[in-house]
C-alpha positions in Angstrom: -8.5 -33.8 -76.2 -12.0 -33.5 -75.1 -13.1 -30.3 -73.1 -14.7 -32.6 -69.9 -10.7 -34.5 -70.3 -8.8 -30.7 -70.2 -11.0 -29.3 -67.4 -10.9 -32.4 -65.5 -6.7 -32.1 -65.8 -6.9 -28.5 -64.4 -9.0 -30.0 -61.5 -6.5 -32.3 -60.4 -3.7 -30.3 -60.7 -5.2 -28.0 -59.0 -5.7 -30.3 -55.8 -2.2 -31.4 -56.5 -1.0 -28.2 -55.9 -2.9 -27.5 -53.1 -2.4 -30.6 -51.2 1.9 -30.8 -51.7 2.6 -28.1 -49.4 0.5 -29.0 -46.6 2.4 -32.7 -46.8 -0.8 -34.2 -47.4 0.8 -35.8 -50.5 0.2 -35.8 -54.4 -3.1 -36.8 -56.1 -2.9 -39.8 -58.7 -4.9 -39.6 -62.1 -8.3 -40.6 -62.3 -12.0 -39.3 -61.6 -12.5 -41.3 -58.5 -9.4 -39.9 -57.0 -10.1 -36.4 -57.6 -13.6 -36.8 -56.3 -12.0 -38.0 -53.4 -9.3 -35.6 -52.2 -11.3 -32.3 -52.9 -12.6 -32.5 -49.4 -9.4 -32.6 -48.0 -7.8 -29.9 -49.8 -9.9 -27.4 -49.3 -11.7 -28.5 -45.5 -15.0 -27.1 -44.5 -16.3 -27.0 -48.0 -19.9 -28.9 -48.2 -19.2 -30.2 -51.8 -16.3 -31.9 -53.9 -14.7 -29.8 -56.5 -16.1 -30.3 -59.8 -15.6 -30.0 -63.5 -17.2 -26.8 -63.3 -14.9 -23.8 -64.5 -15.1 -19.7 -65.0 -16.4 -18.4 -67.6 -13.3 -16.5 -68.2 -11.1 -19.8 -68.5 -11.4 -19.9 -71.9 -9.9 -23.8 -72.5 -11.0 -25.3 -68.8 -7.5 -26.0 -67.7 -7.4 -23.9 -65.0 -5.4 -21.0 -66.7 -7.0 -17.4 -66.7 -4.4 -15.4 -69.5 -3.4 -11.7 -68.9 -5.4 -10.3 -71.9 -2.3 -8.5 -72.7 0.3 -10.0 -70.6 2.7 -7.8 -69.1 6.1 -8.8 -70.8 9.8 -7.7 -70.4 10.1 -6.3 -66.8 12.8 -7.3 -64.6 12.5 -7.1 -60.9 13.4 -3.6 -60.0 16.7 -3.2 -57.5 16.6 0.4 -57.7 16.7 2.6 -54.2 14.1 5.5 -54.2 14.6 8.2 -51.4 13.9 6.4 -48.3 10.3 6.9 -47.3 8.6 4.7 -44.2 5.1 5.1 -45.8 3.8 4.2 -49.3 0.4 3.0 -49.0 -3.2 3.9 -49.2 -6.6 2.2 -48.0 -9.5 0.3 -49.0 -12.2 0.9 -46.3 -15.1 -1.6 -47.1 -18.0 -3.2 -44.8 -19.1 -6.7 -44.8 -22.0 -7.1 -47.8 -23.8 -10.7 -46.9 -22.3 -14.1 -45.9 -22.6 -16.8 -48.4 -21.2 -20.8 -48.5 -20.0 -19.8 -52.1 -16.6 -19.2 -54.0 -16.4 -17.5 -57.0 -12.5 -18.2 -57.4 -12.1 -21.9 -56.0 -15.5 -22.6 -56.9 -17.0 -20.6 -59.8 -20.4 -21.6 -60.5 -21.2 -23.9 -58.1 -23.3 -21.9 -55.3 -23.2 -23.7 -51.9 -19.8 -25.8 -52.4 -17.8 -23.5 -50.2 -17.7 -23.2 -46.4 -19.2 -19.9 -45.4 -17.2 -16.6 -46.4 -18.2 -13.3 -45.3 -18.3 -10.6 -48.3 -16.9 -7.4 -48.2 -17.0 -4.5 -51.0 -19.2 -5.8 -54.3 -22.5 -6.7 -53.2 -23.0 -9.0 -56.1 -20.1 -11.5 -55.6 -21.4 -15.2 -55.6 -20.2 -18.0 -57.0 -21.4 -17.0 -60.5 -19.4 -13.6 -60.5 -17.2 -12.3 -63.1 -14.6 -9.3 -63.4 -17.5 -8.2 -65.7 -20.3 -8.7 -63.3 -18.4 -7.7 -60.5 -17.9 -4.1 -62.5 -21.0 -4.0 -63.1 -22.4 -4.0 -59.3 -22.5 -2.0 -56.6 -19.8 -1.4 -53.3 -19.8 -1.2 -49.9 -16.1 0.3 -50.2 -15.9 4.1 -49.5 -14.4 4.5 -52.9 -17.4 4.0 -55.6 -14.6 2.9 -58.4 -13.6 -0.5 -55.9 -16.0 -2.9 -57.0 -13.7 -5.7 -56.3 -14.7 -8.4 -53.8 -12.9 -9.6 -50.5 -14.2 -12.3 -48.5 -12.4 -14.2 -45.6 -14.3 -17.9 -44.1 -16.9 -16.8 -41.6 -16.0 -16.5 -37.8 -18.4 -18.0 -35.2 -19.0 -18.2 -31.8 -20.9 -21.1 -31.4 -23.2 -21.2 -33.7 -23.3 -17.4 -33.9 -21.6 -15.4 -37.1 -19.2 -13.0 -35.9 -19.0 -10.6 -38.6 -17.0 -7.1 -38.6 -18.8 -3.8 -38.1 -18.5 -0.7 -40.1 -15.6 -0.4 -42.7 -12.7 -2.9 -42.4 -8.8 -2.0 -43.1 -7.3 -2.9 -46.1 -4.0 -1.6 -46.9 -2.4 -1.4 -50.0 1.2 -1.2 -49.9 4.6 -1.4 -51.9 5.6 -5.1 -50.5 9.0 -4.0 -52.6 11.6 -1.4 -51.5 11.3 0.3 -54.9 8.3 1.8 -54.2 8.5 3.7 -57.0 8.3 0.3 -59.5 4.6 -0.7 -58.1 2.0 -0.6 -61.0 -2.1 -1.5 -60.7 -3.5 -4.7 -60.4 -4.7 -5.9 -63.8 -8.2 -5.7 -64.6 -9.7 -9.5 -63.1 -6.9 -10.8 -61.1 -7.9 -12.8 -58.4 -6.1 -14.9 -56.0 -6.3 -16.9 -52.6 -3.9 -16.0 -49.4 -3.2 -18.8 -47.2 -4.7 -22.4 -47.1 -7.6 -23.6 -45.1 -5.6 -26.6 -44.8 -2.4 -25.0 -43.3 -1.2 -26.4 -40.1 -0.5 -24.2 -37.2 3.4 -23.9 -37.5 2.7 -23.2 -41.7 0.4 -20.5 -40.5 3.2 -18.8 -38.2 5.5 -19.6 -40.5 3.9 -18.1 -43.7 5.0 -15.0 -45.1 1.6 -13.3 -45.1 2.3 -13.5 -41.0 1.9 -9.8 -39.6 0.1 -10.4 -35.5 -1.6 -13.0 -35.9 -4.6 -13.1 -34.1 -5.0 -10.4 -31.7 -6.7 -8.9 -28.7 -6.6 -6.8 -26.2 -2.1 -7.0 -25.1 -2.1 -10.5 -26.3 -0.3 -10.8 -30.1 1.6 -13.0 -32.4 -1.0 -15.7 -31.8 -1.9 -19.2 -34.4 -4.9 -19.9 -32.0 -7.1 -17.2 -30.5 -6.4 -15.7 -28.0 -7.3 -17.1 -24.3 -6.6 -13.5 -22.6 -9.8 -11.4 -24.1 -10.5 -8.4 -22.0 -14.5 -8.7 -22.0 -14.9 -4.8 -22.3 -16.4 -2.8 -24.8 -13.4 -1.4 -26.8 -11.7 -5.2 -27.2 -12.4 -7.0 -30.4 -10.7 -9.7 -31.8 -8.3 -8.7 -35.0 -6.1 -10.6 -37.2 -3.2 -9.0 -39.8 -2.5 -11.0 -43.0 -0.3 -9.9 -46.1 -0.7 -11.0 -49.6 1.9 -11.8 -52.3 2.1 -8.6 -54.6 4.6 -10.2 -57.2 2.6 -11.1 -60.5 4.1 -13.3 -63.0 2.7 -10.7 -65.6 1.0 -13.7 -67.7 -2.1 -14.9 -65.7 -5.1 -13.6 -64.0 -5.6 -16.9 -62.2 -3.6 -20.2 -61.9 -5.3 -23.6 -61.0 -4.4 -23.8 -57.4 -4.9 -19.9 -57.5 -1.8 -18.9 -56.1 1.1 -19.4 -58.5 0.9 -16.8 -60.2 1.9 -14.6 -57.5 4.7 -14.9 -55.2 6.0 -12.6 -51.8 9.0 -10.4 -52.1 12.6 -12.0 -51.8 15.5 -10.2 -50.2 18.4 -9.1 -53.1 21.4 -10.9 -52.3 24.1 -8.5 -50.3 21.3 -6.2 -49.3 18.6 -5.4 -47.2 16.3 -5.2 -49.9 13.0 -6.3 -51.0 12.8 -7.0 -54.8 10.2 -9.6 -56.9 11.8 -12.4 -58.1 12.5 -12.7 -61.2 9.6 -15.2 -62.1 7.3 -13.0 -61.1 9.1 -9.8 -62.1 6.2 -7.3 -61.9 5.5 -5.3 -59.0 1.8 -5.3 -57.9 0.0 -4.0 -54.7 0.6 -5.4 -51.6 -2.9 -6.0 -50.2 -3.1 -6.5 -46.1 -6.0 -7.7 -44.4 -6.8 -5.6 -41.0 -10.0 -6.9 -39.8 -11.3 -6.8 -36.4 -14.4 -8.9 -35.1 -16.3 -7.8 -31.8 -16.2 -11.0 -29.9 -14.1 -10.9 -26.9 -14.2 -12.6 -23.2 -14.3 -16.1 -23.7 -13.2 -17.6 -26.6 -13.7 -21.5 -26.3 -16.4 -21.3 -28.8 -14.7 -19.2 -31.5 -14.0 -20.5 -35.0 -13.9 -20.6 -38.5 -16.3 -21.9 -40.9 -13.0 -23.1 -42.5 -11.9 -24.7 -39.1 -9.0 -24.2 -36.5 -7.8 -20.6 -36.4 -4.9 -21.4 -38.3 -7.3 -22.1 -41.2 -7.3 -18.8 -42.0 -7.0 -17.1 -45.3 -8.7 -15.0 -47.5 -9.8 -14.3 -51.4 -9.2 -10.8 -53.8 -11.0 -10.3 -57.0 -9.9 -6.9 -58.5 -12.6 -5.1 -59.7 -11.7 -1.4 -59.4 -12.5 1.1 -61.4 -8.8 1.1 -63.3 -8.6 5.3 -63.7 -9.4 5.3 -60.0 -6.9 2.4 -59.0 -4.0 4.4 -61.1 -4.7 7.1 -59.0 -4.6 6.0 -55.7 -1.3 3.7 -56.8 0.6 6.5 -58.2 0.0 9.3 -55.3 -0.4 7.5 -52.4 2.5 4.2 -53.2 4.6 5.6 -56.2 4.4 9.2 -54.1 5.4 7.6 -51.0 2.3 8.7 -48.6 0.6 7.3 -45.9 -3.1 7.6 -47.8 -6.6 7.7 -46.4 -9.4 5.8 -48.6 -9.6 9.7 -50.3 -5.9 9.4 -51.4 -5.0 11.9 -48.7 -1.7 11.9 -46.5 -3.0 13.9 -43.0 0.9 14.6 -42.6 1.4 15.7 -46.3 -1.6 18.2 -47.2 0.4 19.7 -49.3 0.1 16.8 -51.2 -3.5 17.1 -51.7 -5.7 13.8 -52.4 -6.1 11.7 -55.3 -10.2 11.4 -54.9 -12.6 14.4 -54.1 -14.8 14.1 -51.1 -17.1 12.0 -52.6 -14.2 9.0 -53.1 -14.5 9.9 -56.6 -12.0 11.4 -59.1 -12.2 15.1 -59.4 
């Protein structure tokens, strides 16, 4: 089969997969079709998807391997001593805003709707797990170069963009704690759907406060109760899957290769399933924007509130990501961006002062 044939195959499949669980409906074969329905799955974006694919897709087909894949793990149902905290953060400021998307749209600058960066300064639509190592961070922690971005937030016309480092966790989404390993080197991934309605959006597991402010929570559109004082900003909580399927780094709709916890049958458990048996991070979005008062003008470069989601690139430093995974999450802490558990110092912390390892 010729290469333009396999990449054009990954293409559709990959609006397929993102248009089927927004009831939008299936995508039938042909150029002219898949021209067509790019818009829609992915709304807000100024181009249609093309055949343009990463570098690191070796074939075009949408399908980034594990280079080794991770291979005989079952999902773990053990019980490790019961501790409320396993978790560190990943304290990074926003970088630059860009209409690019180096996961949904690799190498095509300008197709996306506008994302604001955090961590790797570098990330555009042409980045790499290799160029992304090779730049620079905003992240406290010099060994996280990986990039974060989320669609741009506007009021009005006006980009809204966070100040100062954002929150974001990592945590054991499993109850065996203890069973969480790193993120392989160049995974990458999308949370949530621009395309989501409002009831998917409440309903998806990723769901922690919605959008927030000031005593008003749990809400799909922001909130109309803004306190317009100083110390009021508008913040949103979102979870992403943390169960890998252990055999690729990205999947054409670029999220089936993860999955969210499932509850072990008979218990009160948290375990992967077993299709994607290997315990990974569980990344949470904690991001607050300093827009408050009246909020008729507020929203997403990506659309309705609801439209929210965000991308992960992993480009951390991997002795410095083993680190902060086995003492803060495997160790049961509650870690600062340093490693460090304020309520545990005799603990210590997994970085020195300068974020770094010692």
């Amino acid at each position: 089969m010729p290469r333009r044939s396999r990449v054009l195959s990954g293409t559709l499949m990959a609006v397929a997969l993102l248009l089927t669980p927004v009831g939008v409906g299936t995508v039938a074969a042909g150029a002219d079709t898949a021209t067509a329905a790019a818009p829609a799955a992915h709304t807000g974006h100024a181009a249609s998807a093309s055949i343009a694919v990463s570098p690191e897709d070796p074939d075009g087909d949408g399908y980034i391997p594990a280079n080794p894949p991770v291979t005989g793990v079952t999902p773990s149902m053990k019980e490790p001593p019961r501790r409320y905290f396993h978790e560190f953060q990943a304290n990074c400021s926003v970088t630059h805003t860009a209409p690019d998307d180096p996961i949904v749209y690799p190498q095509q600058p300008g197709a996306s709707h506008d994302h604001t960066f955090m961590g790797n300064t570098t990330t555009d639509a042409h980045s790499t797990t290799a160029s992304l190592r090779a730049g620079t961070t905003t992240c406290l922690a010099p060994g996280d170069r990986s990039a974060y971005w989320m669609p741009t937030l506007y009021d009005g016309d006006r980009p809204v963009l966070p100040v100062g480092p954002q929150v974001i966790y990592y945590k054991s989404g499993v109850t065996d704690y203890t069973s969480v390993r790193p993120f392989p080197a160049g995974l990458r991934y999308v949370v949530g759907s621009p395309v989501q309605s409002a009831q998917q959006f409440r309903d998806h597991p990723g769901f922690v406060e919605g959008w927030e402010c000031g005593d008003s929570f749990f809400n799909v559109d922001f909130p109309a109760d803004c306190p317009e004082r100083p110390d009021v900003q508008v913040n949103i909580r979102f979870q992403a899957p943390s169960c890998w399927d252990g055999r690729h780094l990205d999947t054409p709709d670029h999220q089936s290769h993860m999955a969210y916890p499932v509850v072990n049958p008979g218990t009160n458990n948290d375990i992967c399933p077993a299709s994607h048996p290997v315990a990974l991070p569980m990344i949470e979005f904690k991001m607050a924007f300093p827009v408050n008062g009246d909020l008729s003008r507020v929203r997403l470069a990506s659309g309705a509130s609801y439209s929210f989601h965000y991308d992960f690139f992993n480009a951390w430093d991997e002795p410095t990501l083993q680190a902060l995974v086995d003492h803060c999450i495997v160790g049961g802490l509650q870690c600062n961006a340093r490693g460090y558990d304020e309520t545990h110092p005799e603990a210590g912390a997994a970085l020195n002062e300068d974020y770094e390892l010692p």
